[in-house]
C-alpha positions as CSV (number, residue, x, y, z in Angstrom):
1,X,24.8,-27.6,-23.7
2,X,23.3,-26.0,-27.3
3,X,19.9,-26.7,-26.0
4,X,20.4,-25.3,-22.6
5,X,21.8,-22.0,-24.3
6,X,18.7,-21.9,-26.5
7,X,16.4,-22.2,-23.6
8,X,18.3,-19.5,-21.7
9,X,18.5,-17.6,-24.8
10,X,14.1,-17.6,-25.4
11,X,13.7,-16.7,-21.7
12,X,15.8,-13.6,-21.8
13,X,14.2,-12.9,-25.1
14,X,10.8,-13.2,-23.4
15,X,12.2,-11.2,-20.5
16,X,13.1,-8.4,-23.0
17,X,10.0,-8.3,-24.6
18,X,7.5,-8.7,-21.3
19,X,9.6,-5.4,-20.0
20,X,9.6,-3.5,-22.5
21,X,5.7,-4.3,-22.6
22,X,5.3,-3.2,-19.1
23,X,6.6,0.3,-19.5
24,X,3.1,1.3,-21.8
25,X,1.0,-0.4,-19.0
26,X,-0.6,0.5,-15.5
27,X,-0.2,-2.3,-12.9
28,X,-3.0,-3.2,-10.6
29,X,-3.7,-6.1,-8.3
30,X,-7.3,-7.8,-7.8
31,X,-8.0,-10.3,-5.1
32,X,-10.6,-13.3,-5.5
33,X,-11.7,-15.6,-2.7
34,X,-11.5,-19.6,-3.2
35,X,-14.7,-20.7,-1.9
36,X,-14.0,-23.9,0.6
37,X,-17.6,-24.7,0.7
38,X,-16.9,-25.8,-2.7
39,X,-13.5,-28.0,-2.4
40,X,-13.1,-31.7,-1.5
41,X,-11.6,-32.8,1.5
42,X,-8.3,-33.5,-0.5
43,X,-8.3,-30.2,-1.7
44,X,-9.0,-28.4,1.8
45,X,-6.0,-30.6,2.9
46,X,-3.9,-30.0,0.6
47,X,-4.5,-25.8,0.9
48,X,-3.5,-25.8,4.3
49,X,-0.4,-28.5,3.9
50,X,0.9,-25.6,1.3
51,X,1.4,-23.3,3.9
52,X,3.0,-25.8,6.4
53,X,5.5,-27.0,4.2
54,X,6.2,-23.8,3.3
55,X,7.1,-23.0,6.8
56,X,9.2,-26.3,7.1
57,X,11.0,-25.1,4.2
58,X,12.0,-21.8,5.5
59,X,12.9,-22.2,8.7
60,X,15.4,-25.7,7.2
61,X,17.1,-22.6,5.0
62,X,17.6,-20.4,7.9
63,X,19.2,-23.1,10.1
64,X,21.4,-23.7,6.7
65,X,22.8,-20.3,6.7
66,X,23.0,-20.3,10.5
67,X,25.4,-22.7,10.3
68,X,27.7,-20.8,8.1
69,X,26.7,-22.3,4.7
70,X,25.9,-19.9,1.4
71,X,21.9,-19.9,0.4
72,X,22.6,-20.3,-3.1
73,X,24.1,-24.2,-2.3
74,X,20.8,-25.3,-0.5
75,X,19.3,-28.1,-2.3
76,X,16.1,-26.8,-3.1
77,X,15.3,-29.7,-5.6
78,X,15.7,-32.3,-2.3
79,X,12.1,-34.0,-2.2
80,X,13.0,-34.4,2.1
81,X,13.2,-31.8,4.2
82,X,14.0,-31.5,8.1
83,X,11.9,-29.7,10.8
84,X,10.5,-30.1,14.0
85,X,7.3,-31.6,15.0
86,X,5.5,-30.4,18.4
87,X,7.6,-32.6,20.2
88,X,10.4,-30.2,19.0
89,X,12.2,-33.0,18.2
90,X,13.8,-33.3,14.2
91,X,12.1,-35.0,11.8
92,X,12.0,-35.9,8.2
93,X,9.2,-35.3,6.1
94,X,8.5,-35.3,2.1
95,X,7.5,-32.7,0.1
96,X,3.8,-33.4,-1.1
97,X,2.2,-30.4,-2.1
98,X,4.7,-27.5,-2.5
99,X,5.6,-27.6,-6.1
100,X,9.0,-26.6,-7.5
101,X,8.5,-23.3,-8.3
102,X,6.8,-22.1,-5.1
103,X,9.6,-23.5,-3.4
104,X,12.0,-21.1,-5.7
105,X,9.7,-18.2,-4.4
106,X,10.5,-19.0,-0.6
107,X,14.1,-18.9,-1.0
108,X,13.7,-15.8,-3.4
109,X,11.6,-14.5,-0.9
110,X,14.6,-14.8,1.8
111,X,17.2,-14.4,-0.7
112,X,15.6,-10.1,-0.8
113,X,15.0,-10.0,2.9
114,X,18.9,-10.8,3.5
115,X,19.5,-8.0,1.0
116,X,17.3,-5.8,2.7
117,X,18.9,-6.1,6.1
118,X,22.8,-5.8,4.5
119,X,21.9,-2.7,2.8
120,X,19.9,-1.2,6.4
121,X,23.1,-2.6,7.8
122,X,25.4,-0.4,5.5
123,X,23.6,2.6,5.6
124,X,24.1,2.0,9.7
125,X,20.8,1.0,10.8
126,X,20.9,-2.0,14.0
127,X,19.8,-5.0,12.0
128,X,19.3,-8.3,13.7
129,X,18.8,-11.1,12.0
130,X,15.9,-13.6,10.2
131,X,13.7,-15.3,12.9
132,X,12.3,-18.5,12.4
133,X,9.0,-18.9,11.2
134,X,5.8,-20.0,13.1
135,X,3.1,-19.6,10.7
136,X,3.9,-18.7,7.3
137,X,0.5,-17.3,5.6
138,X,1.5,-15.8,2.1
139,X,3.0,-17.8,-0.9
140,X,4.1,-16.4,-3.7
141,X,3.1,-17.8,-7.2
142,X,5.2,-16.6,-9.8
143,X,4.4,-17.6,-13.1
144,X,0.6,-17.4,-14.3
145,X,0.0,-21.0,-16.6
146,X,2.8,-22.9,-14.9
147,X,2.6,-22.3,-10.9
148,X,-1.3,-21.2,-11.2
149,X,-3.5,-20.8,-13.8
150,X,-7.6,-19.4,-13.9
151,X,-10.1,-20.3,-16.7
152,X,-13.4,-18.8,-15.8
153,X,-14.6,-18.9,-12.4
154,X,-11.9,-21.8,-11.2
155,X,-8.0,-22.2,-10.4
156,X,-5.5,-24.4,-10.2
157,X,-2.6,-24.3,-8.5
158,X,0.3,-26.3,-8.5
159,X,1.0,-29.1,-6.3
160,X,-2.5,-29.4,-5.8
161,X,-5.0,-31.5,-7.8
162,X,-8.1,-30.4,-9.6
163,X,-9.5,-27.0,-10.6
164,X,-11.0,-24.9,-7.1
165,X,-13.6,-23.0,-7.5
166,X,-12.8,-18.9,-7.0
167,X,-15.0,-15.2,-7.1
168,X,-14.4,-12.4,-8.3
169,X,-12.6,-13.5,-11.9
170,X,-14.8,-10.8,-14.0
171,X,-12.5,-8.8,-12.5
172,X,-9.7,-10.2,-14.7
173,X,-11.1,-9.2,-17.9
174,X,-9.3,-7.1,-20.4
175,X,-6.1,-7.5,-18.4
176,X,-2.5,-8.9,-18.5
177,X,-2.0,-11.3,-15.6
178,X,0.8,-12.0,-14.2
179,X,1.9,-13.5,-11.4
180,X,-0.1,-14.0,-7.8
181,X,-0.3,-14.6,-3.8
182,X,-2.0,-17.3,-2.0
183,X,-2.5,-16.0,1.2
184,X,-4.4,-17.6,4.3
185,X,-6.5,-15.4,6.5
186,X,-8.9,-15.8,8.9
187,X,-11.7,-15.4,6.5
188,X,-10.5,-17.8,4.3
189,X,-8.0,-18.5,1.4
190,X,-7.5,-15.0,-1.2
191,X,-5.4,-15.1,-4.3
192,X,-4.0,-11.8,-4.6
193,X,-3.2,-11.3,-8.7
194,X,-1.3,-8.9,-10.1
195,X,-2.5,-7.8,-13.8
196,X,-2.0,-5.0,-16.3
197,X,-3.6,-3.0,-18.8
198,X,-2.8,-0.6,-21.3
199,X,-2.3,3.2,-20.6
200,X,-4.7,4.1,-23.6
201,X,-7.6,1.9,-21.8
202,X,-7.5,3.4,-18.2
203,X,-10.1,5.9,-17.2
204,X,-9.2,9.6,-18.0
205,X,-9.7,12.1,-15.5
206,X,-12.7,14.7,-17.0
207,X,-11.8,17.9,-14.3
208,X,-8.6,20.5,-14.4
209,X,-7.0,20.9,-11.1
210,X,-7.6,20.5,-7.7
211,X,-5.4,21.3,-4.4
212,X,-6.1,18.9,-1.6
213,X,-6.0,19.6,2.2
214,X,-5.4,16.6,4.6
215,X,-6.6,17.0,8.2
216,X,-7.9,15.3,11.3
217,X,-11.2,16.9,11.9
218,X,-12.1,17.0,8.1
219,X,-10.0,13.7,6.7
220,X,-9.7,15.1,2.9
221,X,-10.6,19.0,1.8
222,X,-11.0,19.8,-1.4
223,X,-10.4,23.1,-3.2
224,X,-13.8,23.0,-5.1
225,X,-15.5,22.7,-1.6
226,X,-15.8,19.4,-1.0
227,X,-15.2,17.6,2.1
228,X,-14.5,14.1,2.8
229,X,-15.0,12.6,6.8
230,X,-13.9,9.5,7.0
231,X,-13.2,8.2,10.6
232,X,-13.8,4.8,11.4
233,X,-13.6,3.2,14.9
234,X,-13.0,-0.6,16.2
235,X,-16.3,-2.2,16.7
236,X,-17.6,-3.0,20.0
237,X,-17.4,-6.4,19.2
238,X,-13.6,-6.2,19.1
239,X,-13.3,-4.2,22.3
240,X,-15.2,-7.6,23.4
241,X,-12.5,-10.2,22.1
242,X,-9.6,-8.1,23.3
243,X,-11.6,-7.8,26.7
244,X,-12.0,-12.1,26.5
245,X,-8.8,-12.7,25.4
246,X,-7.0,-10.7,28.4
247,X,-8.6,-13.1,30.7
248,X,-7.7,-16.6,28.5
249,X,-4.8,-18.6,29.5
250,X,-2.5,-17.9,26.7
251,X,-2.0,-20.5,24.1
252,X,-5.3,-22.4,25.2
253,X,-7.8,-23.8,23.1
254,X,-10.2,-21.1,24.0
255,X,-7.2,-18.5,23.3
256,X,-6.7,-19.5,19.9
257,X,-10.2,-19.5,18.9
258,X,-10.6,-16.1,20.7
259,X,-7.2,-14.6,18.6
260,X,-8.7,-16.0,15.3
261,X,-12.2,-13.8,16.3
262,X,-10.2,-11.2,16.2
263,X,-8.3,-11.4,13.1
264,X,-11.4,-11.6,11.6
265,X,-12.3,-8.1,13.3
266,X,-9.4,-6.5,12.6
267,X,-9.7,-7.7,8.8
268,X,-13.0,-6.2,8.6
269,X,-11.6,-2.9,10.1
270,X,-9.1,-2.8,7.6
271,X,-11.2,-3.7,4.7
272,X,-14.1,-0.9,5.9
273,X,-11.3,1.8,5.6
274,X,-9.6,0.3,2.7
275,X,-12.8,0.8,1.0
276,X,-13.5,4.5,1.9
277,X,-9.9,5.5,1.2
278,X,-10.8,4.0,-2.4
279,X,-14.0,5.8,-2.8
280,X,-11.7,9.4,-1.6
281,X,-8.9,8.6,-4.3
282,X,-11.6,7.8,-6.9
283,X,-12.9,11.1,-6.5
284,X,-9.7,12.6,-6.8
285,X,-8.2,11.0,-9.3
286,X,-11.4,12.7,-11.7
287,X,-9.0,15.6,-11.9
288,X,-6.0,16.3,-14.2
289,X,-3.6,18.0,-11.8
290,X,-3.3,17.3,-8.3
291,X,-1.4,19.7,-5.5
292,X,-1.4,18.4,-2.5
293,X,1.2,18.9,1.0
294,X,3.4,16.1,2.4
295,X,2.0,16.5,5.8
296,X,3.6,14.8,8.7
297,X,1.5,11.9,9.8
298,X,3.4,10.5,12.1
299,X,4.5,13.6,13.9
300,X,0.7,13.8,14.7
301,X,0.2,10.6,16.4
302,X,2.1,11.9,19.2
303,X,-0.2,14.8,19.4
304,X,-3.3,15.4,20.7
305,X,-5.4,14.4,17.9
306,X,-3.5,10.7,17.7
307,X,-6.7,9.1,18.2
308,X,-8.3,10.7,15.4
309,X,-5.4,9.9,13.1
310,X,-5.9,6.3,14.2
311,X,-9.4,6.2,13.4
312,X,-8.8,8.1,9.6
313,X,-7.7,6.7,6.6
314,X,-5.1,10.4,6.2
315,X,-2.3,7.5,5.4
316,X,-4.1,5.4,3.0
317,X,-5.1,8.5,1.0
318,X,-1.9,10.5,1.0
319,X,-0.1,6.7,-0.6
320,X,-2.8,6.4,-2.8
321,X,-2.8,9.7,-4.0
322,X,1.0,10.9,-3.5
323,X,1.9,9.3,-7.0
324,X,-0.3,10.8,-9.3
325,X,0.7,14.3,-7.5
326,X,1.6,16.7,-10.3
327,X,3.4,18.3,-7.2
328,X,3.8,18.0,-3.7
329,X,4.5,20.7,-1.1
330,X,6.8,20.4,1.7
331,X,5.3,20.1,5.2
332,X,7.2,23.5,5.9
333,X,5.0,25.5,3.6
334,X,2.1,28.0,5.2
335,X,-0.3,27.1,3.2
336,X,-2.9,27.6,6.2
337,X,-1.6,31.5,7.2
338,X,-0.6,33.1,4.2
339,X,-3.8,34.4,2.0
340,X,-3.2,34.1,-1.7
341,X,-4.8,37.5,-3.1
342,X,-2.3,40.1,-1.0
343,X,0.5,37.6,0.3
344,X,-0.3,38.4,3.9
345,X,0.3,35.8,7.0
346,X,-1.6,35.5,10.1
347,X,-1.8,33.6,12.9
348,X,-3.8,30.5,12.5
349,X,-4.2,28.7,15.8
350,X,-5.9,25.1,15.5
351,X,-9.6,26.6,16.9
352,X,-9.8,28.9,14.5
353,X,-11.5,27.5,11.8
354,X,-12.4,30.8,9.7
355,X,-9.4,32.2,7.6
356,X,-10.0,36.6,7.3
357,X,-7.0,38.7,5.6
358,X,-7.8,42.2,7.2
359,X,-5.7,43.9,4.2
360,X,-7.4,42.4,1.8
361,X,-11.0,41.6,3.3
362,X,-10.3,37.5,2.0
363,X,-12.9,35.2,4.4
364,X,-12.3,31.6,3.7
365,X,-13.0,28.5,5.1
366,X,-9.7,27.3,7.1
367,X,-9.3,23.6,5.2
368,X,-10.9,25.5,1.7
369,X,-8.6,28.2,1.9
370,X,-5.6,25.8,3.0
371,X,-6.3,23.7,-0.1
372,X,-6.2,26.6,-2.5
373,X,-3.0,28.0,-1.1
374,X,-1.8,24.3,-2.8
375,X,-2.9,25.1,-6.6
376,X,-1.0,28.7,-5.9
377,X,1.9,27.9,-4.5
378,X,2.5,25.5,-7.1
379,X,1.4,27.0,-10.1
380,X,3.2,30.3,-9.7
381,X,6.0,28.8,-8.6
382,X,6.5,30.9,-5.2
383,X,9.6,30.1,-3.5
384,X,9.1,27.6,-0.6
385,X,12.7,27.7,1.1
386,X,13.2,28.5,4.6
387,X,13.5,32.2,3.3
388,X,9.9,35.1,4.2
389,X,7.5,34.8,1.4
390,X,7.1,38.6,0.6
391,X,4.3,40.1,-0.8
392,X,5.8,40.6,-4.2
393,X,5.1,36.9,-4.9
394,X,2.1,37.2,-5.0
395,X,-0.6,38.8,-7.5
396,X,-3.7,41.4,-6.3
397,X,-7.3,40.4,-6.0
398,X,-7.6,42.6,-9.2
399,X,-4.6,40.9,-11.0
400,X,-2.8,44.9,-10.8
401,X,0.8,44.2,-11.7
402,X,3.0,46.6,-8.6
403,X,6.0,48.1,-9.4
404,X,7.2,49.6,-6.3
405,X,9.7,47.1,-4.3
406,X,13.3,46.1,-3.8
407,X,13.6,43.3,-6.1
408,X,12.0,42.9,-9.3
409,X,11.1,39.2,-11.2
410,X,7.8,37.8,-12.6
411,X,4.2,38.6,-10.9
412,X,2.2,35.8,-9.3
413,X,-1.4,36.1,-11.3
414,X,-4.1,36.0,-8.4
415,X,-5.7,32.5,-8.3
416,X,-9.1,33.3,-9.7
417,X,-11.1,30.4,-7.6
């Protein structure tokens, strides 16, 4: 019983320390590719087998809590476990490669979705309930050393013998790694890692301020000028499968090769905008202070420019970037009609691309002028309630200070772009 208290006692030490570590580090996640070109046949077994027993495993604890039992009495440390083969008939079958932490993980893993739908539940959202698995292709590998470890260019994992072969690793260097995801994809086996590394050692942004303008003709505007397009369709080899696969008798041999094509499509769609979302956000993140609007997206799906939302990357960006925001605008804000040297609004329908204040003789670029409007707003502080913004909130083109009006207060300083 002493011993047991002293191991519990090092591992909430540990605990202690690795958190209070975190808080001075940056988290980021890097993904390397095990090359099966390289493995042996046992190895290239024993990858998939992973996945399956993983799926045997959690479908056994969802039939154990539908039939009224608790989740924290399933036997996780039982080296059988029941499922059914294609016959869908039950059978017994032995745990071979799914070691004893991964198989912590899976219950963990339905442990926090059971929590998730109690909570939607109490907050009176229609929750149903877990289904049972078909395919399980993510596995979660929580302690670096003991589930998986990487020296070099090779991993291991536990359950499975010998060191795999992996790309990417100089990625790794100079950070903390922590723990990982084996997933299975149509291209292959991944191993998503998640690592830190200091604050002091990440890149410092070299440029003051910048207001950003999200649209769907122009993806990203920037204040300084630049614009960013960045639409990018499905392939015509896609439209193919999708074509192919209509036609297939579903569930046929030729059907499931035709729906792994196109996994393999749609992963190379999402990994072409991944990457141009990246490039945008690495450009942005150069500057100090970022202003930016919480546009809408999804309101503009159901417009007509839906199409052209599909095709940006306006969701990746605004996740990517919304974080690092030193503020962010409500929707509700007219940051497109009101012109920042007299305080004036105008009517700014969607083809009118050129922004002209007749008071004060201000021509703009729309998106330009839109993205400016962000940097003012926020750094003068001008009320964004539901109330008129009046003229008073706002500086001249001269930076004159006017006394006349009802109400006095502090004056806007004109933005000086």
């Amino acid at each position: 019983m002493a011993k047991r208290q002293t191991k519990n006692q090092k591992i909430a030490a540990s605990y202690a320390s690795t958190k209070a570590k975190r808080l001075d580090q940056v988290c980021h996640v890097r993904e390397l590719k095990i090359q099966t070109n390289k493995l042996t046949v046992a190895q290239a077994e024993a990858l998939k087998m992973v996945f399956v027993e993983a799926k045997w495993l959690t479908n056994a604890v969802l039939s154990w809590i539908n039939k009224g039992k608790k989740l924290e009495d399933y036997p996780t440390s039982s080296p059988v476990v029941v499922h059914k083969n294609k016959d869908g008939k039950n059978v017994k079958s032995k745990f071979q490669y799914l070691g004893s932490q991964i198989k912590q993980s899976v219950v963990e893993g339905i442990a926090s979705n059971l929590k998730t739908l109690s909570t939607h539940k109490t907050n009176g959202y229609k929750t149903g309930k877990l289904k049972f698995r078909s395919e399980i292709s993510a596995v979660v590998l929580k302690q670096f050393k003991i589930t998986y470890d990487i020296k070099k260019n090779k991993v291991r994992i536990q359950g499975i013998r010998g060191w795999m072969r992996v790309g990417g690793t100089h990625q790794l260097e100079g950070f903390d790694i922590a723990n990982a995801r084996l997933l299975n994809t149509a291209q292959g086996y991944f191993l998503k890692v998640t690592c830190y590394r200091d604050k002091r050692k990440e890149p410092k942004p070299t440029k003051k301020e910048v207001g950003i303008d999200l649209g769907c003709e122009t993806a990203v505007t920037l204040s300084d000028g630049r614009k960013f397009k960045a639409k990018i369709r499905e392939s015509d080899r896609l439209k193919r499968l999708q074509a192919c696969m209509s036609r297939q008798q579903r569930r046929s041999k030729g059907w499931w090769r035709t729906k792994r094509l196109l996994r393999i499509e749609h992963k190379k769609l999402v990994r072409r905008k991944d990457d141009r979302a990246n490039k945008i956000v690495h450009e942005i993140r150069q500057y100090k202070e970022i202003y930016m609007q919480d546009e809408l997206l999804r309101a503009w799906h159901s417009g007509r420019f839906g199409r052209s939302v599909q095709h940006s990357v306006l969701g990746r960006v605004k996740a990517k970037i919304k974080p690092y925001a030193t503020n962010v605008l409500p929707a509700s804000v007219p940051t497109t009609k009101t012109c920042y040297c007299c305080g004036r609004k105008r009517k700014m329908p969607l083809h009118r691309r050129i922004f002209k204040c007749r008071r004060c003789g201000n021509v703009e670029d729309r998106d330009i002028h839109s993205a400016k409007n962000m940097i003012y707003f926020s750094r003068n502080q001008i009320p964004v309630d539901s109330r008129e913004v009046k003229r008073l909130d706002f500086g001249t083109s001269t930076g004159r200070r006017k006394t006349t009006g009802k109400s006095g207060g502090r004056r806007a300083k004109p933005l000086g772009l």
